[in-house]
DOVEX-271369 format. One record per residue: x, z, y of N, C-alpha, C in turn; residue in three letters. Coordinates in pm, whole numbers, padded with zeros to 5 digits, always signed. Layout:
<nodes>
XZYXZYXZYALA/...
</nodes>
This chain:
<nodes>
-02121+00415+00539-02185+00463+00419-02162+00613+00404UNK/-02250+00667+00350-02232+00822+00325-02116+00841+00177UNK/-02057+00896+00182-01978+00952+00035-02038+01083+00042UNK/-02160+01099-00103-02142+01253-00138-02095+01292-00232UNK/-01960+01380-00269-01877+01428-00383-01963+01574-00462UNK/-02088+01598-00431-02136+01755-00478-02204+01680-00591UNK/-02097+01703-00702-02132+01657-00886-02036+01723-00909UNK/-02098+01789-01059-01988+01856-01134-01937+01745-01244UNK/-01804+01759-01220-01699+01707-01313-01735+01786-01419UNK/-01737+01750-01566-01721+01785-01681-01656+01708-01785UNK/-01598+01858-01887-01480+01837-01957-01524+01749-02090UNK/-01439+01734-02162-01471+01646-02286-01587+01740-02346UNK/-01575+01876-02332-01712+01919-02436-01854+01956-02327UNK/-01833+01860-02206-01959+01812-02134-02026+01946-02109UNK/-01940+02087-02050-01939+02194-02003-01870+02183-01828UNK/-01920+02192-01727-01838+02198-01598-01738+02258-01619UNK/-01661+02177-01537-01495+02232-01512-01477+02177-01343UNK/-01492+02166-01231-01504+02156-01147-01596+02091-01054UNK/-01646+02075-00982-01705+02034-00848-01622+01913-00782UNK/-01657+01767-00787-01582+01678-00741-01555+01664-00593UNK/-01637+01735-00521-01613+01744-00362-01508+01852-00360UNK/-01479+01986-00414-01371+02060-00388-01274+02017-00485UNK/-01252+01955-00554-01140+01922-00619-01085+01785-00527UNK/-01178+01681-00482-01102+01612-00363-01060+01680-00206UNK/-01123+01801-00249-01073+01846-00102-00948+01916-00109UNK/-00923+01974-00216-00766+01975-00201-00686+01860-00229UNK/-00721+01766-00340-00641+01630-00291-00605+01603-00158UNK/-00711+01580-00069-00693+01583+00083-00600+01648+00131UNK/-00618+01792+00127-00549+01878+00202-00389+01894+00166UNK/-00354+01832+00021-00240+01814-00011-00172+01711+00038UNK/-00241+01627+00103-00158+01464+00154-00049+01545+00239UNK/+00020+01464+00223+00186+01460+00367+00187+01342+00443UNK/+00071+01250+00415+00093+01114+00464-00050+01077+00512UNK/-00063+01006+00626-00192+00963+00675-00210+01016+00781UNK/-00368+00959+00830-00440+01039+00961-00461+01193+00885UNK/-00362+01285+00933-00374+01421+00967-00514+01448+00975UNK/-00593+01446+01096-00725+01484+01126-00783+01423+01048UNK/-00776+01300+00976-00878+01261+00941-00932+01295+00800UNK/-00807+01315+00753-00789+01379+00579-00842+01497+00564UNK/-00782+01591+00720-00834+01754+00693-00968+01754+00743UNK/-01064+01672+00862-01184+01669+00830-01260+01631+00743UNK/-01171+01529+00654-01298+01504+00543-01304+01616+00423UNK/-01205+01678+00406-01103+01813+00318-01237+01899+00313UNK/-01227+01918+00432-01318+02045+00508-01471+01994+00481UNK/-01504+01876+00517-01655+01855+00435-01700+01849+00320UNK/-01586+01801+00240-01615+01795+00104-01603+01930+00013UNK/-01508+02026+00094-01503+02129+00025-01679+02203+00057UNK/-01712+02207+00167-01870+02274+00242-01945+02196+00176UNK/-01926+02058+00048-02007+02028+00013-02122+01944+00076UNK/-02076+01887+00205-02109+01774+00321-02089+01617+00242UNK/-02170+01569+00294-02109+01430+00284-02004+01375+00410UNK/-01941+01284+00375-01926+01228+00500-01951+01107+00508UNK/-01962+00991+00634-01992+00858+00700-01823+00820+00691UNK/-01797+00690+00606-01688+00619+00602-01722+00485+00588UNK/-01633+00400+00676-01682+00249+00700-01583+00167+00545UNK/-01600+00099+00545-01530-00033+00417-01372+00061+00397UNK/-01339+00051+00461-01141+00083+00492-01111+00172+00455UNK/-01174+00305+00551-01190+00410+00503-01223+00490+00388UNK/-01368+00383+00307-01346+00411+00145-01198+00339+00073UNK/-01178+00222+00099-01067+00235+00001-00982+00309+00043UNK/-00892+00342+00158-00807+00469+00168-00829+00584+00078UNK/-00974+00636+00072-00987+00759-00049-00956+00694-00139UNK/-01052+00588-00208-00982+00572-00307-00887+00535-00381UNK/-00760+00464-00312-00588+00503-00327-00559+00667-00320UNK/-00594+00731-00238-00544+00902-00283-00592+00931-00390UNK/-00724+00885-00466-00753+00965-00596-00675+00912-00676UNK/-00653+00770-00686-00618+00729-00794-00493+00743-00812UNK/-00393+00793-00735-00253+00803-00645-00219+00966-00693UNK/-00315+01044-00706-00313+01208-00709-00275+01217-00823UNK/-00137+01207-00838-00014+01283-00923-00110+01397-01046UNK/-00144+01479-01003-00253+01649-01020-00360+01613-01103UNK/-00422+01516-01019-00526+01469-01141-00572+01381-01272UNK/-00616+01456-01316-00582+01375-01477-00729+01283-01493UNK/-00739+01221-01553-00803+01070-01555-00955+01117-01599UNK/-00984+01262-01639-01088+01366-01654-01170+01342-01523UNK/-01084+01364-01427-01158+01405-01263-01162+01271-01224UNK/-01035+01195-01223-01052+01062-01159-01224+00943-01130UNK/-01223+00921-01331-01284+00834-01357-01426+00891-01303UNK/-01476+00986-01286-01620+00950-01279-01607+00985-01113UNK/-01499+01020-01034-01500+01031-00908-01506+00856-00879UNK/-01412+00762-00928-01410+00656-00903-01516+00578-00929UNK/-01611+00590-01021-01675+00546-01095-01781+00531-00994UNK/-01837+00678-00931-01925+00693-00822-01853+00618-00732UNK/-01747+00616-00659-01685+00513-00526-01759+00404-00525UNK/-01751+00341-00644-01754+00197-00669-01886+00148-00678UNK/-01950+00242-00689-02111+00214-00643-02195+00192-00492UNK/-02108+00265-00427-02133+00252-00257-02087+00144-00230UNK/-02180+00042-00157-02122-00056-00089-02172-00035+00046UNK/
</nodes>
């Protein structure tokens, strides 16, 4: 399935406050744990605003790091998750 993260996150007064593909791409790039390559290639697409191709597994792996990301507050989470959960 394709994951595309290029949506702006917005704040409670429904003004952008980030870009959900570069705000998971430093999630990514912050891991200490996992496939190395595989975190910093997806890092690197999502920040360029790429989609990427991830099979069943591979989506839930992202989505344990978002929901797992210490950093992010339930602002960025929910509508990042929200979109996950629509790709089957």
């Amino acid at each position: 399935m394709q994951v595309d993260l290029n949506f702006d996150l917005l704040g409670l007064d429904g003004n952008k406050v980030a870009v959900a593909g570069e705000l998971v791409a430093g999630v990514l790039a912050s891991q200490s744990k996992g496939d190395a390559i595989k975190l910093f290639d997806w890092a690197m697409s999502f920040y360029k605003k790429e989609s990427v191709t991830m099979d069943a597994s591979d989506l839930i792996k992202l989505k344990e790091i978002i929901s797992n990301a210490e950093n992010v507050t339930v602002l960025a989470k929910s509508p990042i998750l929200k979109y996950l959960e629509t790709l089957k």
